[in-house]
C-alpha positions in Angstrom: -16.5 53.6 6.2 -16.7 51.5 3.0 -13.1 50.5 3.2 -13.4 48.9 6.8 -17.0 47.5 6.3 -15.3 45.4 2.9 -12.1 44.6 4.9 -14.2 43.1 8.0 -16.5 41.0 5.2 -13.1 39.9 4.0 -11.4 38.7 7.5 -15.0 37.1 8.2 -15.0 34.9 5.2 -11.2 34.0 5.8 -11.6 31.3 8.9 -14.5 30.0 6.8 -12.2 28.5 4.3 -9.5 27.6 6.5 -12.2 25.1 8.1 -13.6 24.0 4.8 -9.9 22.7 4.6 -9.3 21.4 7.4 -12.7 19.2 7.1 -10.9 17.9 3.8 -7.8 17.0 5.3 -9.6 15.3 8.0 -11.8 13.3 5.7 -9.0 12.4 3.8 -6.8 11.2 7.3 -10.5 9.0 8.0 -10.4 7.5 4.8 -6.9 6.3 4.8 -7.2 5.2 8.3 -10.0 2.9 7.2 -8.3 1.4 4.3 -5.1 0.5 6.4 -7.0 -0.9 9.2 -8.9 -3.1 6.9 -12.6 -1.9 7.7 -13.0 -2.6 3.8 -12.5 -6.2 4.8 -8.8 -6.6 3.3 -6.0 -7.4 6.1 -2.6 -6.8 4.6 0.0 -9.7 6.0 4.3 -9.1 5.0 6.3 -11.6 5.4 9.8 -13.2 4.4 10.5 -16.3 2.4 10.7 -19.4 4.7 8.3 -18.3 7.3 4.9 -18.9 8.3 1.5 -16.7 8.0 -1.4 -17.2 9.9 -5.0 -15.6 8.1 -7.2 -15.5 11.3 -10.7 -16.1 11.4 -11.7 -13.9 14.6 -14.5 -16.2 15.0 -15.3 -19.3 17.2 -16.2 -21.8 14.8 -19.8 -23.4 15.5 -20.6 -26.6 14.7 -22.5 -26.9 11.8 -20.4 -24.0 10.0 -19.0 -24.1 6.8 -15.7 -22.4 6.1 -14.0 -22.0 2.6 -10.4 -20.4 1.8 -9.9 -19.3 -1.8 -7.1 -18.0 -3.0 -5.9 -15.8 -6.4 -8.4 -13.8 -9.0 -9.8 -17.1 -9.9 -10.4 -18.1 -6.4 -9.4 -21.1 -6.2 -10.3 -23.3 -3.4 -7.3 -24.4 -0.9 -9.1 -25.1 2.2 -12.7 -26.5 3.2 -13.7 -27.2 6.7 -17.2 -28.3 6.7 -18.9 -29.0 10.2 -22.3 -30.6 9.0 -20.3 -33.7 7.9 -17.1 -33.1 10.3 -14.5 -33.2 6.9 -11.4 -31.0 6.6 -10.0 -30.9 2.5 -7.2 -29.4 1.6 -5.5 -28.5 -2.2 -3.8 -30.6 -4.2 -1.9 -28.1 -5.6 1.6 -28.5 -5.2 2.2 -24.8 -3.7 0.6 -25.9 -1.1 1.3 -29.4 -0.5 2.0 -30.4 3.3 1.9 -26.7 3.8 -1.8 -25.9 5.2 -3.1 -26.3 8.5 -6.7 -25.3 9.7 -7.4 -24.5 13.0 -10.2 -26.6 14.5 -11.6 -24.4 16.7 -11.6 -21.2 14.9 -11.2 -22.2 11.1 -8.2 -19.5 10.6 -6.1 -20.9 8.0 -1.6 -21.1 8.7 0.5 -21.3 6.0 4.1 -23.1 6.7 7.4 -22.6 4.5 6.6 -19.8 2.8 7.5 -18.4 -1.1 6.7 -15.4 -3.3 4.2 -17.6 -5.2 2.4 -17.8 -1.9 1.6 -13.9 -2.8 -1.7 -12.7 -3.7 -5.1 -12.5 -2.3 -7.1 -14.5 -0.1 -10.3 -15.3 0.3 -12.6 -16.3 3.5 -16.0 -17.5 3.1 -18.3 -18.3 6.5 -21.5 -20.2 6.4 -23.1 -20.0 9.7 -26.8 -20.0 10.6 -28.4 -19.2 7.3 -25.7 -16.2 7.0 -22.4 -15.6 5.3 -19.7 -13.5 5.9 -16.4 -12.3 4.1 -13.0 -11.9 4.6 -9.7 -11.1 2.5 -6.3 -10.9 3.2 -3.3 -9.3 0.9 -0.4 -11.8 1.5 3.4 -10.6 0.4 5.8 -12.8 0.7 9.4 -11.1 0.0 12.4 -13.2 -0.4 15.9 -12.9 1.4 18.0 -10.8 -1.8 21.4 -10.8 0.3 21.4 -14.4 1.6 20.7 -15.8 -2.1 23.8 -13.5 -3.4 26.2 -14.6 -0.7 25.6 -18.0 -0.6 25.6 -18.0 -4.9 28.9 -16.3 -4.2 29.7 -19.0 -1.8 28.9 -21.6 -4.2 31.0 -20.6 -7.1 34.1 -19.9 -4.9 33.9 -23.6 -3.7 33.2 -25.3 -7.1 36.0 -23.4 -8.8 39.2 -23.3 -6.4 37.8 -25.8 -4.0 37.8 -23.1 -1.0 34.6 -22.3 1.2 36.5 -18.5 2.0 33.9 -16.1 2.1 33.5 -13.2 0.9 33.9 -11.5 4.1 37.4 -13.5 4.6 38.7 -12.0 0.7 37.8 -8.7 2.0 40.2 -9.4 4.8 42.9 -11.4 3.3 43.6 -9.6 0.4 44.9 -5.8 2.0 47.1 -8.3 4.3 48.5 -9.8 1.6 49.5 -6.3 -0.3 50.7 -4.6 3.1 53.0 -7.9 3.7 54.2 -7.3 -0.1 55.2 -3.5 0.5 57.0 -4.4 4.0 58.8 -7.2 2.1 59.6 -4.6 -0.5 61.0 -1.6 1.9 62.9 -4.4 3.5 64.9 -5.1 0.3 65.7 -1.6 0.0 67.3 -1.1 3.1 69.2 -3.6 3.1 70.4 -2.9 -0.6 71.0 0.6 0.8 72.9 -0.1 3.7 74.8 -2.9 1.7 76.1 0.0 -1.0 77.1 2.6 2.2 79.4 -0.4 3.9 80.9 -1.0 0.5 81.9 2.5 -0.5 83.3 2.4 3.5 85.3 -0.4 2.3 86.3 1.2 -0.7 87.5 4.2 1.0 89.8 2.6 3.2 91.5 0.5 1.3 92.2 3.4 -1.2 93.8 4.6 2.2 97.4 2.8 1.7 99.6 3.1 5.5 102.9 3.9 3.5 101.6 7.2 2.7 101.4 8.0 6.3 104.4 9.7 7.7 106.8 7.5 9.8 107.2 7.5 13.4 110.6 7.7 14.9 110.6 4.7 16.0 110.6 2.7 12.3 112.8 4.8 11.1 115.2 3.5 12.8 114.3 0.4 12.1 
């Protein structure tokens, strides 16, 4: 009676656990599903080297609203629209030189011609009606690994032998060249081959002399 009242205590506490885990592995799920979807107010942007990125404001800019873009640890300021004095500034800095444009009626910020120093973290400020509100973005900007080796292939190949053959074209040419060698090859030995087996033909009938054959009746009369 002991033994089944201890075993029931023990199956009782059992589903117990198994939901004390499952409550972790849920919270856990939450939490990265919150970081990824950027309720912590950072919006992750990839993109490739050469493109564009547009940072969106999801706001309709008002009229007296002041928006600020910073950019980097030191936030450094890279766009200003201010709408008490109508102005629209943007950085100096020659990353982003004839690159920026602002939106007018929203304030999100598009970045044009992208490179990997464009990487990093931006900042949003908004100044509207006595409040302010934030926003960040992670911007990675990866480059195009294969096209840079190619074409450096590509430029070396022309300054040295004066060629623009590709790589692709090498890979192509060069088995055609060696199977045309070995055909040229296997042609020279059959013909050296069949050259020697007409020769010793040659050589065996003229070892083959006609006065050794007997005589017909006819030249012996002769």
């Amino acid at each position: 009676m002991l033994y089944r009242t201890h075993h029931k205590r023990r199956f009782s506490q059992q589903p117990i656990k198994s939901s004390q885990v499952n409550g972790m592995k849920i919270f856990i799920l939450c939490l990265f599903s919150l970081i990824v979807n950027g309720v912590f107010g950072v919006e992750v942007k990839s993109v490739m080297e050469g493109d564009s990125v547009t940072l969106n404001t999801d706001v309709i800019k008002q009229r007296d609203d002041l928006i600020v873009w910073c950019y980097g640890p030191d936030d450094a300021v890279i766009a200003i629209i201010n709408g008490k004095v109508g102005s629209t500034m943007y950085s100096d800095d020659e990353r982003y030189k004839d690159r920026l444009k602002l939106n007018d009626q929203t304030g999100s910020l598009t970045i044009n011609n992208l490179t990997t120093d464009h990487s990093g973290l931006y900042k949003l400020k908004i100044s509207s009606n006595n409040t302010v509100s934030y926003k960040r973005f992670n911007v990675t900007v990866s480059a195009h690994l294969p096209i840079l080796f190619i074409s450096r292939d590509f430029s070396q190949n022309s300054s040295s032998s004066g060629r623009s053959d590709s790589p692709a074209m090498r890979i192509i040419i060069i088995p055609s060249v060696f199977a045309l060698l070995i055909c040229v090859v296997i042609f020279i030995i059959i013909i050296s081959v069949c050259r020697r087996k007409r020769g010793g033909d040659n050589e065996s009938l003229m070892t083959t002399s006609p006065a050794k054959e007997p005589l017909m009746d006819e030249e012996r009369n002769i």
